[in-house]
Structures are given as structure tokens and as C-alpha cells.
LUMTI-930915 format. One record per residue (C-alpha): residue in one letter; y, x, z. Coordinates in pm, whole numbers, plus 50000, padded with zeros to 5 digits. Last residue first. Layout:
N
aYXZ;...
END
This chain:
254
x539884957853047;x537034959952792;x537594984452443;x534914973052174;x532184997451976;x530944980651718;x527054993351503;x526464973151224;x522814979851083;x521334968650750;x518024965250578;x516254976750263;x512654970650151;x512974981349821;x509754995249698;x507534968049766;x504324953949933;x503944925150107;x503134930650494;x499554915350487;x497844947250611;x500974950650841;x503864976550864;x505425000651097;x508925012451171;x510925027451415;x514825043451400;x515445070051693;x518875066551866;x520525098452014;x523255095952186;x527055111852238;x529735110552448;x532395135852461;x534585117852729;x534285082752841;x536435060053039;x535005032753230;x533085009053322;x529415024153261;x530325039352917;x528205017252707;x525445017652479;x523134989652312;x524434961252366;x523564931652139;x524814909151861;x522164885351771;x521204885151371;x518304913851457;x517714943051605;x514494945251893;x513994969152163;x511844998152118;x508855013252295;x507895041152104;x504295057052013;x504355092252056;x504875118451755;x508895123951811;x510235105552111;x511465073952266;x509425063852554;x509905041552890;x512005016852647;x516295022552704;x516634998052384;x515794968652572;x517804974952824;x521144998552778;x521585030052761;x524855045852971;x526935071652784;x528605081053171;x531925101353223;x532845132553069;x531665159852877;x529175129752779;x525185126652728;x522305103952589;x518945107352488;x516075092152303;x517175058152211;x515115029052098;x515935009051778;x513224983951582;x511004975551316;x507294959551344;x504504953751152;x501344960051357;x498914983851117;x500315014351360;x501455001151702;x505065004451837;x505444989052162;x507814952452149;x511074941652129;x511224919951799;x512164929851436;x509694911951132;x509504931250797;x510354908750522;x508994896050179;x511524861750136;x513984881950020;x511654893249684;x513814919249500;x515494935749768;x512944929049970;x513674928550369;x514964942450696;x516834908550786;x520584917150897;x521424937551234;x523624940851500;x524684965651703;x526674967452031;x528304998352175;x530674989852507;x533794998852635;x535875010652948;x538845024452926;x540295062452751;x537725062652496;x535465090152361;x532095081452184;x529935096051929;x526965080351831;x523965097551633;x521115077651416;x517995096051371;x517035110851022;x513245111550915;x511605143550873;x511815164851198;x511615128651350;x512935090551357;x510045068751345;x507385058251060;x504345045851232;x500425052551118;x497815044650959;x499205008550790;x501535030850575;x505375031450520;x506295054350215;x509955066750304;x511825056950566;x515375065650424;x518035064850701;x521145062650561;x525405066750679;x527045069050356;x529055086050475;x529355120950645;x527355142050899;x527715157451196;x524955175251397;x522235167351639;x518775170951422;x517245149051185;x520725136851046;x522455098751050;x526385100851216;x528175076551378;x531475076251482;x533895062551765;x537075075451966;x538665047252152;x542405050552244;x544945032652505;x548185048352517;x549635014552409;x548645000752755;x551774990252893;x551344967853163;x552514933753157;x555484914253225;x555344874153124;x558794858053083;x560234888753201;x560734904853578;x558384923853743;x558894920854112;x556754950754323;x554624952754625;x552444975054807;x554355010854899;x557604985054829;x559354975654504;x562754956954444;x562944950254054;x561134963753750;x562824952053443;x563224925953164;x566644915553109;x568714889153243;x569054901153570;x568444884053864;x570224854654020;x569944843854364;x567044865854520;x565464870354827;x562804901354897;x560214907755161;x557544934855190;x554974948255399;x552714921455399;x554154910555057;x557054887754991;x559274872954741;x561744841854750;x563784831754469;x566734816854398;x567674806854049;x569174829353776;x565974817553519;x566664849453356;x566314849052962;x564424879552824;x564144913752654;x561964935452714;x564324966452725;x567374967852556;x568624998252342;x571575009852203;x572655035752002;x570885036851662;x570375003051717;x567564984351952;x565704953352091;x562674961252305;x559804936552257;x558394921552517;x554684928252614;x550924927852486;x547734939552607;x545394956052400;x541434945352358;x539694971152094;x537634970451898;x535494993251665;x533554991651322;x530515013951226;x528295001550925;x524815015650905;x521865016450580;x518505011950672;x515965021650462;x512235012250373;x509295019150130;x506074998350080;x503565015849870;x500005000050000;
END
């Protein structure tokens, strides 16, 4: 049986920002989040802290602040976050280097002996990572089937590998970061994910799902390893286009 596979990846990232006033300027003049003041009385207080107020100024701006407390003045004041970054890239390569698009993993010749997995031979996808707030890796995935007969697929589901058991999934071998955590993330974190063992991987299909993420909260250098798996029936049809695809978003939480 000649059935042949690949996966080609997307990346995409997002990202949560807050928002704020808009400063009004000139070439020499400049105010600050602007806003109408409501220029009634007012009555603030914290356990340390207690401010009252007639009329406050009509502009956004910080007012009386304690150790504990502050006034924020605006319609709505929020923090600025515009310093906020996330870092994210995949790469598809046997061993842990870069690599450029497009991002492939060609499978080769599946067999009913045996199960085709991410090795020496068969590229593993990488994931780099740096972001300055927490965030997490999901992936999602379309039906891993014929290109010329759809309705000829290979069936996904979280599961041990087992040659002559068709079966396609994600599982991922290791994980670091300069700084901060690259956490994996059930079902893809399976007891074994290695070259010439049988896997345990966690299934990819039409459901978004985590697969990574940086523990809650910022991440520095990250970087995992994620080994593709595949295996094929007796009654798996067979073809050489068998061709799936992989979106891979990394998203900003606050």
C-alpha cells in the first residue's frame, strides 16, 4: 500500500491590548487623554486615603495618590500597555535549527508495519516564543485527507500510536525558555514522545486547542519541540496525496 502524507503549518498570533484616550496635539501643544469633567463633587477614599473634590480638571490625568490609592480621571482610564510584544515562529527541520517558509512536514510512504513520526528523517515542528504577558499556543487542524478523493481520510483522535492502527496526531518532546516557563499542555504532554518508541499523542482536529503556554506569564527564549505521528490501516485507502493542514496561534491574555 503507497499512501503518502504531509502537513503543511500556518502561524498567526494575537494579541489582547487595552485601549485609552487619545492625546490631541500640534507641533507645540499637546493634551493628554482628553475628556469632559463631570465638575461635580466627589468623595474618594482608601484605607489609607481620603480625597474630596468639587470640580476636577477637564483633562485626563492622574490625581491625588497615596502608597495604596490613586484617582484616574477620564471617561474610562486605563493602563498603557502599548509596550506589550509577543515574539512567535515556527520552524519544520529534523534537528533544532531555523528554517524558512513554507513550513512542511513530508511523511513519506506510510506503511501498515510500522509508524511514521518525527525523526532523523522526518522534520519535527519547532516553536519559538518570547512575549512580555502571558499567552497561550493553540493549534488547529483541517481533515488529513485525499487530495483527490476527500472523502479517503486518515482519522485524528488522542490515542497510543500502534502500527496497522490509523491514526495522526501531535505530541511534544521537549520544551525550554531563557526565561520563564514553555509549559506543555494535556493531551499533547503523552508519557512518551521520542524517536523509535511508540508515542502517545493527543489528537488535532477542527477544535481549537492548547497546546503550549507560558504558565501566566511572560516568556523569554522559548522554544519546543513537537514530533508529527502517523500510521495507517489495512483499509486506509490508498493515495499519493494525503495532505493536511495545521494552524498554530499564539494569543496575548491579560
Amino acid at each position: 500500500m503507497r499512501t503518502i502524507g504531509a502537513l503543511f503549518l500556518f502561524v498567526f498570533f494575537a494579541m489582547a491590548f487595552s485601549a485609552g484616550a487619545i492625546d490631541l496635539t500640534s507641533t507645540s501643544f499637546i493634551i493628554r487623554d482628553p475628556i469632559i469633567g463631570t465638575f461635580g463633587e466627589e468623595w474618594a477614599t482608601s484605607a489609607s486615603y481620603g480625597l474630596i473634590s468639587t470640580g476636577h480638571t477637564s483633562l485626563s490625568d492622574i490625581g491625588g495618590t497615596s502608597g495604596s490609592f490613586a484617582i484616574r480621571y477620564g471617561f474610562l482610564y486605563w493602563e498603557d500597555e502599548a509596550d506589550t510584544t509577543i515574539t512567535f515562529d515556527l520552524d519544520t527541520a529534523t534537528t533544532d535549527t531555523e528554517s524558512a517558509t513554507p513550513y512542511t512536514v513530508p511523511l513519506g510512504t506510510l506503511s501498515t508495519s510500522s509508524v511514521t513520526r518525527s525523526n532523523g528523517s522526518v522534520n519535527s515542528i519547532w516553536v519559538d516564543l518570547d512575549s512580555s504577558t502571558s499567552t497561550v499556543v493553540t493549534v488547529l487542524s483541517d481533515t488529513f485527507k485525499s487530495a483527490s478523493v476527500p472523502g479517503d481520510t486518515i482519522p485524528s483522535a488522542t490515542a497510543t500510536m500502534a502500527a496497522g492502527t490509523a491514526n495522526y496526531g501531535l505530541c511534544i518532546a521537549a520544551t525550554s525558555a531563557t526565561s520563564g516557563t514553555f509549559n506543555e499542555v494535556s493531551p499533547y504532554d503523552g508519557a512518551t514522545c521520542v524517536d523509535g518508541a511508540v508515542n502517545t499523542v493527543g489528537i488535532i482536529d477542527g477544535t481549537s486547542r492548547n497546546i503550549l503556554n507560558s504558565n501566566s506569564a511572560a516568556i523569554e527564549g522559548g522554544r519546543a519541540q513537537i514530533r508529527v505521528n502517523a500510521a495507517i490501516s489495512p483499509v486506509t485507502p490508498a493515495h499519493n496525496d494525503y495532505q493536511n493542514g495545521l494552524t498554530f496561534i499564539a494569543t496575548g491574555t491579560f
